[in-house]
N, C-alpha and C positions, 0 to 999 in steps of 0.2 A: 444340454442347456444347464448354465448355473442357475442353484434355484434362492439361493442368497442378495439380498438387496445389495447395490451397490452403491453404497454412498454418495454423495458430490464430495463429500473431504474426511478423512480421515489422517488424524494425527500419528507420526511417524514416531513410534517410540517403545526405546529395548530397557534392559534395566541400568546401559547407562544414566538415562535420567531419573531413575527412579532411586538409585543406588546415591546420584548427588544429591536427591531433595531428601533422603532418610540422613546422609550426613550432614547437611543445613539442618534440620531437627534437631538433631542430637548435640551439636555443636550450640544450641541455644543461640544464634545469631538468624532472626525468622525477619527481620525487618532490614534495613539497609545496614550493610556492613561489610565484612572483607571480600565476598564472596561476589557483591553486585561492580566492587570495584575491581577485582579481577576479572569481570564480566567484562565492564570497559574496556581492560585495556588490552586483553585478546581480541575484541570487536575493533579495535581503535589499529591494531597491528594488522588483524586481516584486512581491512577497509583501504587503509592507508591513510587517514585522515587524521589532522593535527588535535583536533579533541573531538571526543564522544563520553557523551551524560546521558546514562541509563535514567528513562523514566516511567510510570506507569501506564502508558498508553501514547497512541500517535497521535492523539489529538491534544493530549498533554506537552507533547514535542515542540509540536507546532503552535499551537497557543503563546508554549517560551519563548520560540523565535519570534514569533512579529509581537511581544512584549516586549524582547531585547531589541528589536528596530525602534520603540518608541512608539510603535503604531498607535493615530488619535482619532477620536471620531471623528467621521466627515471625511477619511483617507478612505483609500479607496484598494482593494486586490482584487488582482484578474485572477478568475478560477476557469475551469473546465465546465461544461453544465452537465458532462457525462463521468460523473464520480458521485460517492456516497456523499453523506452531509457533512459529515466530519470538515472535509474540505473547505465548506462557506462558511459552514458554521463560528469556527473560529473567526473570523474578521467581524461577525456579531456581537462577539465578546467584548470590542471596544467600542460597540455602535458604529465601527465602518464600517464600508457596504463592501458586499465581493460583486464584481462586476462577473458575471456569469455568458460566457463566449462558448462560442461552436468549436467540435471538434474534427480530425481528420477523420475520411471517409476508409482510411485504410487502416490507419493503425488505431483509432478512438482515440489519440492524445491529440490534446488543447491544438487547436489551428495555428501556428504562426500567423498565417494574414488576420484573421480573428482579436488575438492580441495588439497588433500592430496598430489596429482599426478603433480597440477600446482604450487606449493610451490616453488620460488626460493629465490635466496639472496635480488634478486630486491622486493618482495612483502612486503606491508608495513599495510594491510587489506584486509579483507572478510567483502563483504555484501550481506549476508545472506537475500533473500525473503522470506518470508511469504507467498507464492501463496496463494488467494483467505481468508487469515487470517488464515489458518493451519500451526501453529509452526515447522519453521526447527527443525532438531535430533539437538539441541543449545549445549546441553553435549557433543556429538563428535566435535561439529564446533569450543569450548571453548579448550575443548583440545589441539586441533591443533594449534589455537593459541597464548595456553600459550607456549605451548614446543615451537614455533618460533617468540615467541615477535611479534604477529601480534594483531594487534587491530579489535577489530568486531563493525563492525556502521551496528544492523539493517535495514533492508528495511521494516517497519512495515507497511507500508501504505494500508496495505487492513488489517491489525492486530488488532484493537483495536472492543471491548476488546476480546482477545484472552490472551490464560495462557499457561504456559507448566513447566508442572511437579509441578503443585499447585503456578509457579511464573506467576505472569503477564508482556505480552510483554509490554517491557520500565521498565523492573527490570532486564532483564539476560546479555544482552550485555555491551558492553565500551560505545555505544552511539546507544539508538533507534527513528529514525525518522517517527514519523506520517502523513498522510496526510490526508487533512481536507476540499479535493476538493471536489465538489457537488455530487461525484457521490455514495462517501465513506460513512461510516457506523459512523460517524459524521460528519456533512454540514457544511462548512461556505464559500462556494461558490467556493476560494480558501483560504490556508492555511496549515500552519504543524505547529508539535513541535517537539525538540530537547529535550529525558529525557535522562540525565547521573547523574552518583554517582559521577563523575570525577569533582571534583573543577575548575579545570587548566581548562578542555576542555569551561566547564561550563563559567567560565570569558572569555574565549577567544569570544567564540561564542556570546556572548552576547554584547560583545562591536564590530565586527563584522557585525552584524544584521543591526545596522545604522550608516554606515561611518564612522567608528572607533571612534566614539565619546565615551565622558568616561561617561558619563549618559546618562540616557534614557530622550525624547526629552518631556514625560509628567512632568516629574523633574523639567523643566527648566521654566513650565509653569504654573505652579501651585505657589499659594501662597507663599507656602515655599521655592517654587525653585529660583535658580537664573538663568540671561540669558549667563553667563559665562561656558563654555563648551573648552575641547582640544578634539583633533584629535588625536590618536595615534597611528594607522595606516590606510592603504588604504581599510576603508571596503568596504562593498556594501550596497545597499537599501533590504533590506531585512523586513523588521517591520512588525508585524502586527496590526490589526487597530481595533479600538474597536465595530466599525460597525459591522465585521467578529465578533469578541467578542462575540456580544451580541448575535451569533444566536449559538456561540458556549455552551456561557452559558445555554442558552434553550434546546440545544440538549443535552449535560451533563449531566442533570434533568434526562434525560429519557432513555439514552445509555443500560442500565441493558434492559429496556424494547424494543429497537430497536433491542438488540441481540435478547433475546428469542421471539422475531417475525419472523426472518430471520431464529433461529433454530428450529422453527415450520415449515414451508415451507419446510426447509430440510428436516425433517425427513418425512413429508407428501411427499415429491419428490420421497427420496429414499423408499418409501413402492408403492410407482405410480411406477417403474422402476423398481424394484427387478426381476419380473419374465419375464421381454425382453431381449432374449439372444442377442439382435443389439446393445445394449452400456453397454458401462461402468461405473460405477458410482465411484465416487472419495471415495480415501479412507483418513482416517483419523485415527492416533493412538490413544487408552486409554490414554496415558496418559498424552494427551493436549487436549485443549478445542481452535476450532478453533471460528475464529467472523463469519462467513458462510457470510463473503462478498460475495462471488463468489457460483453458483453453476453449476460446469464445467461436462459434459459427454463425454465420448470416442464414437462415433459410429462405428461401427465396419464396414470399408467401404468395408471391402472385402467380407462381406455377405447381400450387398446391392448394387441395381442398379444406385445409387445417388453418389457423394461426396458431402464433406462439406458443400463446397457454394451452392449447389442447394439442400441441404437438410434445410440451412437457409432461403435461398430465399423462401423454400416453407413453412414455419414456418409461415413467413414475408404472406403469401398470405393466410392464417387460420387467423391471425391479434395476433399473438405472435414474440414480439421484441427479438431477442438473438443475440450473439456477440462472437467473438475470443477474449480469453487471453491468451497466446500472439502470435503475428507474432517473432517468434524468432528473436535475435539481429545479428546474420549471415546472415539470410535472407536480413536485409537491406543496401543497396547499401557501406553507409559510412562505416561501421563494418566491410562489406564485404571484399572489396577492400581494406581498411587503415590497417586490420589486417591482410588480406590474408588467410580469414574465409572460410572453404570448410562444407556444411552440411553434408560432412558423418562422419562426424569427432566429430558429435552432434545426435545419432544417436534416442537418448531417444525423445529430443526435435522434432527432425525431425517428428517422428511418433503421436507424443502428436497434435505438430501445425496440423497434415495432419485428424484430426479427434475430436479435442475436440471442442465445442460449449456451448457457457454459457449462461446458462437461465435464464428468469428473477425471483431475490431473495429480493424482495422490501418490505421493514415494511407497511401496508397498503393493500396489497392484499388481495383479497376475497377470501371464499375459491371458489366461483364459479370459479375465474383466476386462481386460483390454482388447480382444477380440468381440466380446459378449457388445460391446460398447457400441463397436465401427460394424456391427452384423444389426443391432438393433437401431440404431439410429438410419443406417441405407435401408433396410424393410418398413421401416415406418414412412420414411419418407415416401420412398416409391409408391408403396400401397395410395396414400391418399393423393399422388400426382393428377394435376387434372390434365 
């Protein structure tokens, strides 16, 4: 037996990235500059997408898109109720509300009939999750919002790279958001990108990013720049910095290879679990290709002596880290109360929160962790089988 704790995530990293953030040092360029924009436009080349703007965070991403829609208070975005905050949060920012829908019982993303159902005159966007980087139905969710003039700002942040239907997520929506936090399936501690085809969105967002200035602040500093700059509206600090850059650039290099390491373990997961009738295994369609960020199971708690949390706890005491995604957005307090959010009214979610547990799916595992994984999770389970 391994006697090492195993993680739920560990970051994937050689001295390529250590090697580009010592030359981002040295180079005296630690803030936005040549390095965040070569960042771009190799993400902008892999992707396939007409522009990409590196920013500090996913929620930074997003915020810029449904600013660059115009979004006013009293508008209205359909959200998932099974995602982090980040998600609603944003449509707070302008005092519009996120209208918070049920998700599919299979894959955890946003319901199409759900969406369909919350559609009013007030809605002005869907943002569609990616749970665990398995592509929403995008073809139903595009639909709906051509026929109602509604704009779709991906949630790609557990997505990349993930495809659906031969397109790569940050090619099917009006605007898809990355994140590019430590824990995600590209590193740069924190970070996102902003991909759209959309010109308009694309300038908006981009002079936005920092303080509505009309160029970008490496321009002004550089040889050929000058130090004359306007303001032309009230952005935010949003930038990203070429420090993040350089470990973006490193992880970029190897993305192809991070995936088919994470969809190794999966598939090695789901042949470890096929024949324990105590959980569920996540499903996923032919004809997308998820990034196996996540690897989530149902345990079936009504043919066990455990719930959730003491089937983690005891995960945590064999020295296997696992985790919940998500605590539904009804479940907490502000969502609850501010929208007057009842969970039976979420019925999918409810049962999803009340039994799924995420395992750890880290580029870098052994198979010994990986057996260690699929040997303790089937003895635990069995043992407490009523």
């Amino acid at each position: 037996m391994l006697k090492d704790f195993i993680p739920f995530h560990k970051p994937y990293v050689t001295d390529d990235e250590i090697n580009e953030v010592v030359d981002s040092i040295k180079t005296g360029w630690w803030t936005t500059g040549p390095k965040a924009l070569k960042f771009e436009e190799q993400f902008k080349e892999y992707i396939g997408s007409k522009h990409c703007l590196a920013v500090n965070s996913w929620t930074a991403a997003a915020h810029l898109a449904l600013e660059s829609i115009n979004l006013k208070s009293g508008d209205e975005v359909i959200v998932p109720a099974f995602t982090f905050t980040a998600t609603a949060e944003i449509a707070c920012y302008f005092n519009a509300k996120p209208v918070i829908v049920d998700v599919q019982p299979d894959s955890f993303n946003i319901s199409v009939e759900a969406i369909e159902k919350s559609i009013t005159e007030k809605t002005r966007a869907i943002i569609p999750v990616h749970y665990g980087g398995n592509p929403c139905d995008m073809d139903e969710i595009i639909n709906l919002a051509e026929n109602n003039n509604l704009k779709i700002i991906e949630d790609a942040a557990h997505a990349l790279p993930a495809s659906y239907k031969g397109k790569k997520i940050g090619t099917v929506g009006d605007v898809t958001c990355f994140s590019f936090y430590v824990t995600k399936t590209l590193a740069t501690g924190e970070g996102g990108m902003i991909c759209t085809d959309d010109d308009d969105i694309a300038k908006r967002c981009s002079v936005m990013r920092l303080h509505g200035i009309n160029k970008d602040s490496w321009d002004r500093y550089t040889s050929e720049g000058s130090w004359h700059y306007e303001v032309i509206a009230p952005g935010f600090k949003y930038n990203f910095t070429d420090i993040s850059a350089a470990l973006g650039l490193a992880q970029l290099k190897k993305i192809d290879f991070l995936h088919q390491s994470r969809k190794r373990i999966f598939e090695k997961y789901n042949e470890g679990f096929k024949d324990n009738p105590l959980l569920k295994i996540y499903s996923i369609k032919n004809d997308r290709e998820s990034s196996h960020h996540l690897y989530p199971v149902l345990i079936e708690i009504e043919k066990l002596k455990i719930n959730r949390s003491q089937f983690i706890e005891e995960l945590k005491n064999h020295g296997i880290g696992a985790s919940v995604h998500f605590i539904p957005l009804y479940r907490h307090p502000y969502y609850r109360d501010t929208f007057n959010l009842n969970a039976k009214n979420f019925p999918v979610s409810e049962y999803i929160y009340e039994r799924v547990t995420t395992l750890p799916i880290w580029p870098g595992m052994s198979e010994l962790e990986i057996s260690k994984v699929i040997d303790v999770v089937n003895i635990v389970l069995n043992k407490h089988k009523k």
